[in-house]
TIGU-529794 format. One record per residue (C-alpha): x, z negated, y negated. Coordinates in Angstrom, 2 decimals. Layout:
N
+---------+---------+---------+
:       X :       Z :       Y :
+---------+---------+---------+
:       X :       Z :       Y :
...
+---------+---------+---------+
END
This chain:
325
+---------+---------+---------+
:       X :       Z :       Y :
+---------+---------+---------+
:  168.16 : -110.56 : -105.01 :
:  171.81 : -109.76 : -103.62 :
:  173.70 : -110.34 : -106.95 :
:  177.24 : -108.58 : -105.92 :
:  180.34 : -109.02 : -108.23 :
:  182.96 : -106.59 : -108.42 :
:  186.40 : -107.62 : -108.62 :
:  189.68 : -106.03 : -109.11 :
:  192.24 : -107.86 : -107.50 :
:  195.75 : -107.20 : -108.14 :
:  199.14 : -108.85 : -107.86 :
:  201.32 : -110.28 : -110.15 :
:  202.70 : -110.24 : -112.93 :
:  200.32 : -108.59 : -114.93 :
:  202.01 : -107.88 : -118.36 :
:  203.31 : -104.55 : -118.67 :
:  206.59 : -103.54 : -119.66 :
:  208.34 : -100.57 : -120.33 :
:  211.90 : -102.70 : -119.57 :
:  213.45 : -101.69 : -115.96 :
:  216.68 : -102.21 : -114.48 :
:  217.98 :  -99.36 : -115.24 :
:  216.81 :  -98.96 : -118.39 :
:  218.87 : -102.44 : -119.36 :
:  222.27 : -101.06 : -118.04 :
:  221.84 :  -97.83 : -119.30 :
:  221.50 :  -99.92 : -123.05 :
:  224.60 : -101.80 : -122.00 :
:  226.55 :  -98.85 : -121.24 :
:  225.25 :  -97.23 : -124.37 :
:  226.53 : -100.55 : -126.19 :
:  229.64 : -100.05 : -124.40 :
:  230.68 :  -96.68 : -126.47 :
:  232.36 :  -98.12 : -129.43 :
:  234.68 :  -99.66 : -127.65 :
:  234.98 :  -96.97 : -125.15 :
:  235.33 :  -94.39 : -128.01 :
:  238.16 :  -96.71 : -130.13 :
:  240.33 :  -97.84 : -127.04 :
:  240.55 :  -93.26 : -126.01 :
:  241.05 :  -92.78 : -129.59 :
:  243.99 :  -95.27 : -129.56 :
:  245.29 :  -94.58 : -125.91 :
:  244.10 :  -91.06 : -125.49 :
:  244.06 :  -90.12 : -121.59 :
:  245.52 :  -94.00 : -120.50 :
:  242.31 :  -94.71 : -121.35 :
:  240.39 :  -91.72 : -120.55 :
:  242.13 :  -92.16 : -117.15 :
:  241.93 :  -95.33 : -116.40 :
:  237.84 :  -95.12 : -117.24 :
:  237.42 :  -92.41 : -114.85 :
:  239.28 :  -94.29 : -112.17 :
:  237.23 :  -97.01 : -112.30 :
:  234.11 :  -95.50 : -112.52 :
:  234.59 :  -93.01 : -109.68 :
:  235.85 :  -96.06 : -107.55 :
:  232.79 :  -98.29 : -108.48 :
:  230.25 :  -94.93 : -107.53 :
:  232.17 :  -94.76 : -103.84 :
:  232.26 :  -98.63 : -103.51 :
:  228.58 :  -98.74 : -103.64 :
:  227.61 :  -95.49 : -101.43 :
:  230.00 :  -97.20 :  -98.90 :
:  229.40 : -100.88 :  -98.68 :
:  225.16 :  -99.87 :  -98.77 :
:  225.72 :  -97.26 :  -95.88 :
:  227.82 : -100.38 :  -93.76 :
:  224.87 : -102.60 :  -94.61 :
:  222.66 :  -99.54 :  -93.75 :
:  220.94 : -100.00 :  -97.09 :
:  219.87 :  -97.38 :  -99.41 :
:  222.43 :  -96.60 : -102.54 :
:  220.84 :  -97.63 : -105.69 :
:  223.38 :  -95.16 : -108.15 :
:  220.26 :  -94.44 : -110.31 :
:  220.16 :  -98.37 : -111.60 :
:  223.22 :  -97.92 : -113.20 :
:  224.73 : -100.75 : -112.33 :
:  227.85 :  -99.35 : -110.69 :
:  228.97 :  -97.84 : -113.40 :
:  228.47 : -100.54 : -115.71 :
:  230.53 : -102.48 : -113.50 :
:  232.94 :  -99.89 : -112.80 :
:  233.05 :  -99.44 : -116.88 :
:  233.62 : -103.20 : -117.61 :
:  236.43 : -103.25 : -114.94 :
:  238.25 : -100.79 : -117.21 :
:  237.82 : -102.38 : -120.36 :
:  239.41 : -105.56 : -119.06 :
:  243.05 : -103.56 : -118.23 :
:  245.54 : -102.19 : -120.81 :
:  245.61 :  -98.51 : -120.64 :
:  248.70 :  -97.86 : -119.08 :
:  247.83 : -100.25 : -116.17 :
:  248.65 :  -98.19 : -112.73 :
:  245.67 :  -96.70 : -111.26 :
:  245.68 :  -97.89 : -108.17 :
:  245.45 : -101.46 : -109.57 :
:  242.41 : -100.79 : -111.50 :
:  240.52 :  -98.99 : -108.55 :
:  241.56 : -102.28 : -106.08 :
:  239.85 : -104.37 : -108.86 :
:  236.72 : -102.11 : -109.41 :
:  236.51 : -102.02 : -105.67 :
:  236.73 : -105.80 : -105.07 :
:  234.39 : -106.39 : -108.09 :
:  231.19 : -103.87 : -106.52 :
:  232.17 : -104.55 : -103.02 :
:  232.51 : -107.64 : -102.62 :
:  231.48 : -110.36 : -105.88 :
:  228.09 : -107.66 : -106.08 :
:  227.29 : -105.47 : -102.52 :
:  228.33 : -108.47 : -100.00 :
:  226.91 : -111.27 : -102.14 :
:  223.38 : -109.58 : -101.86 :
:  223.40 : -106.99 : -103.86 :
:  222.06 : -106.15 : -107.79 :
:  220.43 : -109.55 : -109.02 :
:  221.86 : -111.80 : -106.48 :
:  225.56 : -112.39 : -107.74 :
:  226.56 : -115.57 : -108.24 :
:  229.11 : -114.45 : -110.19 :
:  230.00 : -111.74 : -113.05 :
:  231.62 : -108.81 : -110.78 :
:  233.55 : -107.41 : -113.29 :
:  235.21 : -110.39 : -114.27 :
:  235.77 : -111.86 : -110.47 :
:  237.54 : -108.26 : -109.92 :
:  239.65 : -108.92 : -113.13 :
:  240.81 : -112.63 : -112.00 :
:  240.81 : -111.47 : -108.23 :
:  243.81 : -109.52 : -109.30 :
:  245.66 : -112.39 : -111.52 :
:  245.23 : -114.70 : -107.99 :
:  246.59 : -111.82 : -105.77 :
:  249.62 : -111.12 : -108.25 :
:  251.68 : -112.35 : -105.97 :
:  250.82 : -110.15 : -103.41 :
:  250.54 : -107.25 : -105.44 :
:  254.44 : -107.45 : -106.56 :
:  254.93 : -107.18 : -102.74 :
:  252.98 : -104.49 : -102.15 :
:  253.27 : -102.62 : -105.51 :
:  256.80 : -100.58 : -104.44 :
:  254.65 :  -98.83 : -102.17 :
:  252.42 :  -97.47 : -104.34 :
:  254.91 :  -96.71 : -107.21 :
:  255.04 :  -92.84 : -105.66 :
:  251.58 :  -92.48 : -106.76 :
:  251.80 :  -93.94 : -110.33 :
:  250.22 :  -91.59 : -112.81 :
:  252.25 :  -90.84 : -116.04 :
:  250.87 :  -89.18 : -119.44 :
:  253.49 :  -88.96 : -121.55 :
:  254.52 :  -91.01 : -124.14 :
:  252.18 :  -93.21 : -125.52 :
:  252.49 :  -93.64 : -129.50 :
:  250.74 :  -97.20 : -129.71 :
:  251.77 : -101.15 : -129.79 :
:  253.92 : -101.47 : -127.03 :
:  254.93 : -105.22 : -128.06 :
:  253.21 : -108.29 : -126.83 :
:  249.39 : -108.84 : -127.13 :
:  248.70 : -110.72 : -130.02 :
:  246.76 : -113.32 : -128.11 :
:  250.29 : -114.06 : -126.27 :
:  252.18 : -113.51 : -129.90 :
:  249.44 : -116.33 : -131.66 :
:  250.28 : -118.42 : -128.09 :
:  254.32 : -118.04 : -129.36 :
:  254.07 : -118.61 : -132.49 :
:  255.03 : -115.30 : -133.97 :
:  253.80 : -113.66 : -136.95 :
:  250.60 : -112.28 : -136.56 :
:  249.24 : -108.88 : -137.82 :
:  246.70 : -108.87 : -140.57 :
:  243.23 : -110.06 : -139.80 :
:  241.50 : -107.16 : -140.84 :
:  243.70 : -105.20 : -138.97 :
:  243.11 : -107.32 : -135.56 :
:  239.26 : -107.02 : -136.36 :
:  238.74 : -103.37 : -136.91 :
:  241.67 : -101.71 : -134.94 :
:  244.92 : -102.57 : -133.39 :
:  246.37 : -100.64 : -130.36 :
:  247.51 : -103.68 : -128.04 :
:  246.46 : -105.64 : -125.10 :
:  243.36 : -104.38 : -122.86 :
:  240.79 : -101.53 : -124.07 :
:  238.23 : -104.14 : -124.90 :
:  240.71 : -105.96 : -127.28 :
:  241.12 : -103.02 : -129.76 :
:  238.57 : -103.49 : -131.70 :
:  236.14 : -106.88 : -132.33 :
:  233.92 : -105.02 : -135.06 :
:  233.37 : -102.36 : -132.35 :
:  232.21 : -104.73 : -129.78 :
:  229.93 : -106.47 : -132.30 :
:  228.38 : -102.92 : -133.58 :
:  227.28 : -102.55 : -129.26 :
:  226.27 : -105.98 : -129.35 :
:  223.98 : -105.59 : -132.28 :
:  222.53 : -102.96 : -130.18 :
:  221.52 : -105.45 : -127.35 :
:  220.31 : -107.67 : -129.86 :
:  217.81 : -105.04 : -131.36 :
:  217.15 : -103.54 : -127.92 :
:  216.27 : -107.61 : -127.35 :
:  218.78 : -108.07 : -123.92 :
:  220.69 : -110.88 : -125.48 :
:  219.68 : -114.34 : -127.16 :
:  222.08 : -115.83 : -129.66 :
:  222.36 : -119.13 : -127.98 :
:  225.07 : -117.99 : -125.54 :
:  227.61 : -116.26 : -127.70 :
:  227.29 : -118.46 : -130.91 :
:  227.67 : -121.76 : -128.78 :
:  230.44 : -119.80 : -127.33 :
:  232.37 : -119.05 : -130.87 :
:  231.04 : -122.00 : -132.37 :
:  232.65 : -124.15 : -129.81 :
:  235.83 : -122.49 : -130.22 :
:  235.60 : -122.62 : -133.67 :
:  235.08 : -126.28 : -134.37 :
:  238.13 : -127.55 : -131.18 :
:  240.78 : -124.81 : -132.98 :
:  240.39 : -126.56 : -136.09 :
:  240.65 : -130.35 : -134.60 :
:  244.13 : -128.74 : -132.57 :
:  245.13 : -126.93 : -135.84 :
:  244.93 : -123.89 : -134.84 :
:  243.62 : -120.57 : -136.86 :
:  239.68 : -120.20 : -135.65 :
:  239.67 : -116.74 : -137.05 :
:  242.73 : -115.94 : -135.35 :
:  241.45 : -117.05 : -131.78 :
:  238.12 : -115.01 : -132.27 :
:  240.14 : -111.42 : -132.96 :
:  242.30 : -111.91 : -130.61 :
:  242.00 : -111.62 : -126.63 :
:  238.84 : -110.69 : -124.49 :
:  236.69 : -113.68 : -126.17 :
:  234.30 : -110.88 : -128.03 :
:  233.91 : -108.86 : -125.21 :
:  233.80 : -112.21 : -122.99 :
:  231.07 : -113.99 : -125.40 :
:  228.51 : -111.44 : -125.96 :
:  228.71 : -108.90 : -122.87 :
:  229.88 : -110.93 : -119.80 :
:  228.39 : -114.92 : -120.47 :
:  225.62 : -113.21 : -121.23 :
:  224.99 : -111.33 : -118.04 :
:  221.25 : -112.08 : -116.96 :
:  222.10 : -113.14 : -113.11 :
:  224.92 : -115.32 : -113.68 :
:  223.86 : -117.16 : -117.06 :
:  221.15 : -119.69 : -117.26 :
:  217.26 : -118.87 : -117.97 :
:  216.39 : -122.14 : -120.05 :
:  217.01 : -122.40 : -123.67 :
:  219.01 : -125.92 : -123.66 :
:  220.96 : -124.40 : -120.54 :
:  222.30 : -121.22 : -122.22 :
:  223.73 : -123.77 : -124.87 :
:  224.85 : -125.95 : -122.50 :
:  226.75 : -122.81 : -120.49 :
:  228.21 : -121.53 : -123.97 :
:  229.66 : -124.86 : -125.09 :
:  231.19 : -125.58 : -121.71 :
:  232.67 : -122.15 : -121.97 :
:  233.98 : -122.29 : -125.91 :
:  235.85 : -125.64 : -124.34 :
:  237.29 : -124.06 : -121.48 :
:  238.87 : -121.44 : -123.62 :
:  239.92 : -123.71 : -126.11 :
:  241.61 : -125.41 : -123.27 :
:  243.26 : -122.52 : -121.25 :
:  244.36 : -121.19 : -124.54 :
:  245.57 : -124.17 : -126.51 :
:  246.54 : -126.51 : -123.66 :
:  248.06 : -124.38 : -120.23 :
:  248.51 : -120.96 : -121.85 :
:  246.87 : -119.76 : -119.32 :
:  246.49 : -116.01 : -118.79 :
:  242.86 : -114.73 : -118.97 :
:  240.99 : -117.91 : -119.47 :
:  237.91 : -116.26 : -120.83 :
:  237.55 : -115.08 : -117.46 :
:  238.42 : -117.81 : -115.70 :
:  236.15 : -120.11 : -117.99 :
:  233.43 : -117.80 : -117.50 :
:  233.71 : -117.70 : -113.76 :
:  233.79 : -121.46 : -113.53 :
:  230.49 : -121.86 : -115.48 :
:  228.54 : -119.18 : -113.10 :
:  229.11 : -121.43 : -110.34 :
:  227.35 : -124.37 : -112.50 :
:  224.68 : -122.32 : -113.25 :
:  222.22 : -123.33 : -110.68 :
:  222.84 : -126.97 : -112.19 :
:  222.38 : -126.52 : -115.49 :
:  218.93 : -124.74 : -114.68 :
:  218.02 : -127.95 : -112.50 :
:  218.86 : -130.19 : -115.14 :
:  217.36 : -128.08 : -117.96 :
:  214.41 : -126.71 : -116.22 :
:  210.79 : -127.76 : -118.03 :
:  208.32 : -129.80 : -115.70 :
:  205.88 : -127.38 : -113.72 :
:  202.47 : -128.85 : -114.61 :
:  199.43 : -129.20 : -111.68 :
:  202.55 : -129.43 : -109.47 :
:  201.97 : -132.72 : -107.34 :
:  204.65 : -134.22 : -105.74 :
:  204.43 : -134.95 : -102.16 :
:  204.21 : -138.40 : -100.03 :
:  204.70 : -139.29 :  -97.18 :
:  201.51 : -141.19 :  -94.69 :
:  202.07 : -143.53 :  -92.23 :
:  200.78 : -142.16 :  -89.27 :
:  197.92 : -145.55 :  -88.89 :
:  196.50 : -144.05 :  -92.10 :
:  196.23 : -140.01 :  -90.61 :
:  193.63 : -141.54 :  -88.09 :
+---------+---------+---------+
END
């Protein structure tokens, strides 16, 4: 009797999911709005401006670096727009044009298209565009006269026009109220307006289940416990600057952040000590960024180091050649 089994053969993985790419930006951009909505409601069409810039830029970006690399554009994944959207929220509104679209273009062209594309980044793209700039100041004080003819101007804008209070807490000054810093103040970059904003989109990723709370709260924790042992204000530190934006949007990116459970700790402490240290110790000039940056590139370590042993995996030796015959 021919006994014949039937078998259906497929490949993996074979748990279903209604998750996609582009379902995942889309929920970031969505958790994006708050902030988006406070920072035009404080800065009216700065901001509005500014936004549009850098999303249009990030849209052409991709359809040009995929047609050089004679690759498909992707625009449906959303990911250029988040990009081009983060890019924004890491300038002050009144921040020329020009300069935002350079860093949009250098953060989609280059730190995401020529480094492999969507998933392959070694490093946040909005945030290399951001610090790309900072490094190229220099260069961009040289070159800036010639784009002054095609500076953009509004009006009058009836907001803060003082220092940030990150750089006020760095000089000492008197600070604003706390409450104030934490629901709304009009000063520094659109993503610094508001902290309770930023935490109402990330409570959205956190339902929606795209974040863990191992990154960010090592992150704030961190922070928390070195401000106190320098004697600094902790509550201060977390209204102020791009460390809410920084902690639970861009450290938390999927590509550039680790996969293990001890690793994402590990990446949020090393981060919280950076920033303690830019801040507190060199005044240095977006060291959220810069922290974060430096801890993608560790990344790949941290996962070595943190990565559970793969069991049934043997581990190869070598034969003398006498013993193969």
């Amino acid at each position: 009797m021919n006994d014949t089994h039937k078998f259906v053969v497929s490949s993996s993985p074979h748990i279903k999911s209604q998750d996609t790419v582009s379902n995942a930006m889309r929920d970031v951009f969505i958790a994006l709005m708050p902030i988006t909505l406070v920072s035009i409601y404080f800065f009216r069409f700065y901001a509005v401006l500014t936004i549009a810039v850098c999303l249009v830029t990030a849209v052409l970006t991709e359809i040009l670096f995929k047609k050089l690399m004679h690759k498909k554009p992707q625009l449906h994944d959303w990911s250029a727009l988040l990009t081009g959207l983060f890019v924004a929220m890491l300038f002050q509104a009144t921040t020329p044009w020009y300069k935002a679209a350079l860093a949009t273009f250098i953060a989609v062209g280059i730190a995401k298209e020529l480094a492999g594309g969507l998933g392959w980044n070694r490093f946040n793209p909005a945030l290399f565009g951001r610090v790309a700039l900072v490094i190229l100041a220099p260069l961009y004080a040289y070159v800036n006269q010639w784009f002054q003819p095609l500076a953009i101007h509004l009006g009058p804008l009836d907001t803060i026009t003082q220092a940030t209070p990150l750089a006020m807490l760095r000089a000492g000054l008197e600070m604003p109220p706390i409450s104030e810093l934490f629901f709304a103040f009009p000063a520094g970059a659109l993503a610094e307006v508001s902290p309770f904003a930023l935490l109402l989109g990330a409570a959205y990723l956190f339902y929606r289940k795209h974040i863990g709370w191992r990154i960010p709260v090592s992150i704030l924790a961190t922070m928390i416990i070195l401000t106190l042992i320098t004697g600094e204000n902790p509550v201060y530190h977390l209204v102020t600057g791009g460390i809410m934006i920084g902690a639970f949007f861009m450290a938390t990116d999927w590509v550039t952040s680790p996969m293990t459970d001890k690793g994402k700790i590990i990446f949020g402490v090393a981060i919280g000590v950076l920033v303690v240290v830019f801040r507190v110790g060199f005044m240095i000039t977006e060291g959220v960024a810069f922290a974060i940056l430096i801890m993608n590139a560790f990344v790949p370590m941290i996962e070595k180091a943190t990565s559970r042993p793969q069991f049934g995996k043997i581990k190869a030796v070598a034969v003398p050649m006498a013993e193969k015959k």
